[in-house]
Structures are given as structure tokens and as C-alpha cells.
N, C-alpha and C positions, 0 to 999 in steps of 0.2 A: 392813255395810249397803250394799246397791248405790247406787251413784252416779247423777248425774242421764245419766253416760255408760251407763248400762245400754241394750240396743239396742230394747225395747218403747218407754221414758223417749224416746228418740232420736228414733224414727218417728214416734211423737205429735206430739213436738214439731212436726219437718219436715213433717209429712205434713198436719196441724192449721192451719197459718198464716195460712192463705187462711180460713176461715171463724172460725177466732179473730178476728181483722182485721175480716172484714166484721160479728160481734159486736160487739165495741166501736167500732163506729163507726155503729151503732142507739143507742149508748148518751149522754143528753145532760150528756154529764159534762167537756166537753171545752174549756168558751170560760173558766170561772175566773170567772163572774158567776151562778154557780147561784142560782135563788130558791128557796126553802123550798117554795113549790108544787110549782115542777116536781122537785124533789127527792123530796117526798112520791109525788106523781106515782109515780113511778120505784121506788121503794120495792114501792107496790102492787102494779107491773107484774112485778116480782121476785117477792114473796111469792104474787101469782096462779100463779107457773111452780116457785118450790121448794113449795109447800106438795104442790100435786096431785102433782108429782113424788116427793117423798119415801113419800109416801104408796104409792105402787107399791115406790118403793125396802122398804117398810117390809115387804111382801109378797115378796118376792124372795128368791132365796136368798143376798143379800150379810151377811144379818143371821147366817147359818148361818157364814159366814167363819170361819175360825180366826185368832188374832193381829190382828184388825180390827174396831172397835168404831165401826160408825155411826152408833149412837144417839147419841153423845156429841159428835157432829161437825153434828147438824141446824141446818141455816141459817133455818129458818119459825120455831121460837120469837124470835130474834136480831131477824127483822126485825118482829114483832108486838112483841116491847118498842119498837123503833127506831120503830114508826107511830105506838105510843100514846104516846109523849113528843111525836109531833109531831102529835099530836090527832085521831089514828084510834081510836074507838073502837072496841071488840070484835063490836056491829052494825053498823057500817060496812063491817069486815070478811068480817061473812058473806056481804054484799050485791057485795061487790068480784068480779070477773072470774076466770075460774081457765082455766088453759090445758088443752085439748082434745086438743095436736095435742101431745103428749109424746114428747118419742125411748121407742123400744122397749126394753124392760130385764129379759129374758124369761130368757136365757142367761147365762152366767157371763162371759164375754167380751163383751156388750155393756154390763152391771154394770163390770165395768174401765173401757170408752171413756168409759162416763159419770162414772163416780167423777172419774177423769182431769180432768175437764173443771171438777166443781162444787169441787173439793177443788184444784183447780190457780188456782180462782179467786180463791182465797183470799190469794195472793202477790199477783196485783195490788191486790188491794185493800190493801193496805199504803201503795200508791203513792198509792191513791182516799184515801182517810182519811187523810192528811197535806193533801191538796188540798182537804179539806171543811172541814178546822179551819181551813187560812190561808186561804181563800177567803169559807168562811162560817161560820165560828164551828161546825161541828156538832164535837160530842165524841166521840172513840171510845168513852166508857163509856157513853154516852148517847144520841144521836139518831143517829151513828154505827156502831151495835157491829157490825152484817151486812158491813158493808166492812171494818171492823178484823180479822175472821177470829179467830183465836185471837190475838191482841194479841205480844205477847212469842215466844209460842212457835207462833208460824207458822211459820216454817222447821222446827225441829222435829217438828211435823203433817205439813207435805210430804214431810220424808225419810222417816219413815214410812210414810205414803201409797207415796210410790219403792216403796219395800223390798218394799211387799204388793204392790202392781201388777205387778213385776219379778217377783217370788216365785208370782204366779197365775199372767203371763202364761207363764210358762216351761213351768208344769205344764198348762195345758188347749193349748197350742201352736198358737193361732190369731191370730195378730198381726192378721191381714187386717180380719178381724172385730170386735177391740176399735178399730184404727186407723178401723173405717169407724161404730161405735158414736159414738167422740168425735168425729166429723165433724157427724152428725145430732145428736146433744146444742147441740154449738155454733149452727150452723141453728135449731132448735126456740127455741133463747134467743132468737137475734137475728130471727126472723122477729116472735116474742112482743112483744118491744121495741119492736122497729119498728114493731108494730099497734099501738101506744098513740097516745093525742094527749094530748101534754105542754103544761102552758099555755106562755104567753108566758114569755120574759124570759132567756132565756139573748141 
């Protein structure tokens, strides 16, 4: 199984930094006094950008993949249990915002930069969902699960993730293009984000 040294793994990484960066720092998850609102808040603002998002995903030919299974990887069911324990209901949700302005996911190579991106976010939220339970009591199984990722076998998910990304990029041989994919993926989040107005209290 290739490494996180494989050289597509590599260039993301490096190439990604600067708008990773300016992502999470749209994000209000930072000061360790999160309130339930703005938390909620933020939830919505996620589930507005994966729900519409997947939904192209779902259209695309990632689902045609061989050895790669998306279905089983959607982050919009995770965060609709995660709202409805903190009191969104399912009309709330139709009425909620949905992002417009989506990275393109047309090509197989811009399917990578993106994957890259939703499925790489999943390692920090590890880091997120340690910081909610000692901060603010939320639960990974519970008001939690969207940041918890696959619980347990998130690294696991990832190296997988590696191996297919490594394994696509090599065969359609356009680095340029999935590294300029996950660029806009990152952008489109952090622009999304950063349009919301989160209440008070951080």
C-alpha cells in the first residue's frame, strides 16, 4: 500500500498548505469556549457545502471507481444525525442554505483533488472531537459523529484513501490538475465558512 511518501500524497500535501490554513482559520473552533449555538451554527454551514457537494459527487464518475467505495464514506447523513440531536429538525433543514459556488468535479482528476480534501479532513477531525468532548461535552457518537470521521478506523480510511489516489493519480497522469482541484475544494469550504455569521460567544 503506498505511503503517505508517495509523490501525488506529497504535492497535495505541500502544494495545499496555504489554503488548508486559510480553511481552518474561517473555522470557529479555535478559542476552547465553543457554545452549542455557534457550534450548531457550523454544523449547518458544513452540511449546506457536503450535502449539495456529494450530490454532484454522486453524479460523477467516482462512484464508477474500482477498489473505492463512496457511498459508505458520506459525510451529510453524519452531520443531519449530529443537527438532530442538537435540535435541528428535518424542516429546518430543507429551509437551511446550500452552497452555490462548488469546486468543479467533472474529470477524474479533479474527483482526486477533491476526494483528497473531504476524506483528508477526516484526520483532523480527530484532533476536533477530542476538543468538543473536553471543551464542551459533545460526544463522538452523538452530537459529535461528522468530526469524529470513522472513529477508530480513520487512519485506516486514509491509507486507503492514499493507495486509491496514488493508484488513480499515476494512471490518468495529471498531477497539475488534481493539485489545482484540491486547491479550489479548499477555497470553496473556506470561502462558505467564512460567509456564515456565527452567534456570539466564542
Amino acid at each position: 500500500m503506498p505511503s503517505a511518501r508517495s509523490p501525488i500524497l506529497q504535492r497535495l500535501r505541500a502544494e495545499t498548505a496555504l489554503r488548508h490554513a486559510e480553511m481552518e482559520a474561517a473555522l470557529p473552533l479555535h478559542n476552547g469556549q465553543l457554545t452549542r449555538a455557534t457550534y450548531q451554527a457550523l454544523l449547518l454551514r458544513f452540511w449546506g457545502f457536503y450535502k449539495p457537494l456529494e450530490q454532484r459527487l454522486h453524479l460523477s464518475a467516482l462512484y464508477a471507481q474500482p477498489n473505492f467505495d463512496y457511498g459508505a464514506r458520506l459525510k451529510s447523513p453524519k452531520l443531519e444525525h449530529d443537527l438532530h440531536d442538537l435540535g435541528i429538525t428535518s424542516d429546518m433543514l430543507l429551509r437551511a442554505p446550500q452552497c452555490r459556488e462548488l469546486p468543479v468535479v467533472t474529470t477524474l482528476p479533479q474527483l482526486l483533488g477533491c476526494l483528497y480534501v473531504i476524506e483528508g479532513a477526516t484526520l483532523g477531525g480527530q484532533v476536533i472531537t477530542r476538543q468538543l468532548q473536553a471543551n464542551a461535552g459533545l460526544l463522538p457518537h452523538a452530537e459529535a459523529r461528522f468530526f469524529n470521521g470513522y472513529g477508530a478506523d480513520t487512519g485506516p480510511h486514509w491509507k486507503a484513501t492514499g493507495a486509491f489516489l496514488t493508484e488513480r493519480a499515476e494512471a490518468v497522469d495529471q498531477d497539475d490538475a488534481i493539485v489545482a482541484s484540491a486547491n479550489d475544494t479548499f477555497y470553496a469550504l473556506g470561502r462558505w465558512v467564512a460567509g456564515a455569521s456565527f452567534p456570539e460567544g466564542l
